[in-house]
C-alpha positions in Angstrom: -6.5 12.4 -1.2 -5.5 15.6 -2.8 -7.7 18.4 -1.6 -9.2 21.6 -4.0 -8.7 24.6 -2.3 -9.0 26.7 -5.0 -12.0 25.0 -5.9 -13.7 26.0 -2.1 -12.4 29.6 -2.7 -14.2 29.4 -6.3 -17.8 28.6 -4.7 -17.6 30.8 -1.7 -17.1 33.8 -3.6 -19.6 32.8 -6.2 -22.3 32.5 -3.5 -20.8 35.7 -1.7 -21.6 37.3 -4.5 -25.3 35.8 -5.0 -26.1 36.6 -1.5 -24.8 40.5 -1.9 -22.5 39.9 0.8 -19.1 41.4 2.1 -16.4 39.2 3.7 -17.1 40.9 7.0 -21.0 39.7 6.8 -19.6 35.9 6.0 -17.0 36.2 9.0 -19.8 37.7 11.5 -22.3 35.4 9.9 -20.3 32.1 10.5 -18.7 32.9 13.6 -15.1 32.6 11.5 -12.7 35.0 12.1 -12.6 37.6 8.8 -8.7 36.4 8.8 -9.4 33.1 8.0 -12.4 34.0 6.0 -9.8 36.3 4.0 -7.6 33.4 3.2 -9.6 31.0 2.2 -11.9 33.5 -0.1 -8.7 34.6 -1.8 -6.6 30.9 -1.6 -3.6 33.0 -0.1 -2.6 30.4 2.7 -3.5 26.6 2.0 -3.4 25.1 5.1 -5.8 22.2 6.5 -8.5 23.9 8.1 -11.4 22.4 10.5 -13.8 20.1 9.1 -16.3 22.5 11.9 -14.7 26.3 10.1 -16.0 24.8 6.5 -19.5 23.7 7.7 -20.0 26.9 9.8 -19.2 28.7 6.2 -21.7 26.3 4.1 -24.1 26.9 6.8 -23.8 30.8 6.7 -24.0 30.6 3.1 -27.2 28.6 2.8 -25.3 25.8 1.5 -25.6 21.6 2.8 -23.2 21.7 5.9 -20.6 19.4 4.0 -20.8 21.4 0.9 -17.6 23.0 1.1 -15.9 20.0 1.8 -17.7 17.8 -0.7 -15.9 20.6 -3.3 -12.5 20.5 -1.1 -12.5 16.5 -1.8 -13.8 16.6 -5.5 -16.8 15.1 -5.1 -20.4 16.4 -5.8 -22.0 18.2 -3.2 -25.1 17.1 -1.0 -28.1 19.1 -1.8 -29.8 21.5 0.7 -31.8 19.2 2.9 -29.9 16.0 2.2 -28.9 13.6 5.2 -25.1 14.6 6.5 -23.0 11.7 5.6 -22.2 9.5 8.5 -18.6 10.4 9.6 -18.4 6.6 10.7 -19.2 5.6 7.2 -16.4 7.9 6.0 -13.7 6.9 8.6 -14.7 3.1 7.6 -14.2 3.5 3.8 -10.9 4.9 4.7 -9.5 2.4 6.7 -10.5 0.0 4.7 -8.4 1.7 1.9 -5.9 1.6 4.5 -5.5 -2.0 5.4 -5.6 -3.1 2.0 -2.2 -0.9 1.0 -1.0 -2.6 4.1 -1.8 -6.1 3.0 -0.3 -5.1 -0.8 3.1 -3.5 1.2 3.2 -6.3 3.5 3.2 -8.9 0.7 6.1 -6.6 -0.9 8.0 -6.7 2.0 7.9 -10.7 2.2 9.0 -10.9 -1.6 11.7 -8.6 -1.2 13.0 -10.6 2.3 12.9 -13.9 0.1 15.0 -12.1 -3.1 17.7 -10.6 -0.4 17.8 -14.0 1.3 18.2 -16.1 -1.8 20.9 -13.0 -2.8 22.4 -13.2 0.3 22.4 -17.3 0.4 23.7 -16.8 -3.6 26.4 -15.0 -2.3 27.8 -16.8 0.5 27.6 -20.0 -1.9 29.2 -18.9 -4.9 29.3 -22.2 -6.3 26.0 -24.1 -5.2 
């Protein structure tokens, strides 16, 4: 799942600027370090950062708590006042994604054990 950090950095600053505010306010505000505020605001270090450090900035910024991440994923943010999604939910989806590419791999695997055995068989038996 390929994540948009330059998309985050894109809406923070847009509300930043709505709300009037100076990175300090947003650091102080959210209880994030201005460091890490710095980097994400300006997409100078992309680095996975806490699910808990992108809430506490959609919080501080008015926004749904899983704003910022709904943007980091590519998907369309929950409005203000919308039920958080159930992380169960999420973590089930994804396993489930999971186990099927295991199933599809798994059934690869056996395919390719019968062509190097019938190779292998071919080869010892030149003849048959």
């Amino acid at each position: 799942m390929s994540e948009d950090w330059a998309a985050v950095a894109k809406t923070i600053n847009e509300r930043v600027n709505e709300l009037g505010w100076k990175q300090r306010e947003l650091a102080e505000r959210s209880q994030v370090s201005q460091a890490i505020v710095r980097e994400i605001q300006n997409h100078t270090v992309e680095r996975k950062r806490s699910d808990r450090t992108l809430e506490a900035l959609a919080v501080a910024l008015g926004l749904h708590p899983q704003h910022l991440l709904a943007v980091l994923h590519g998907r369309i943010p929950p409005a203000l006042g919308q039920p958080r999604e159930d992380m169960e939910d999420a973590v089930s989806a994804r396993l489930a994604v999971i186990e099927q590419r295991l199933s599809q791999i798994t059934e690869q695997l056996a395919d390719l054990t019968t062509d190097i055995a019938e190779l292998v068989r071919r080869d010892r038996n030149p003849g048959a």
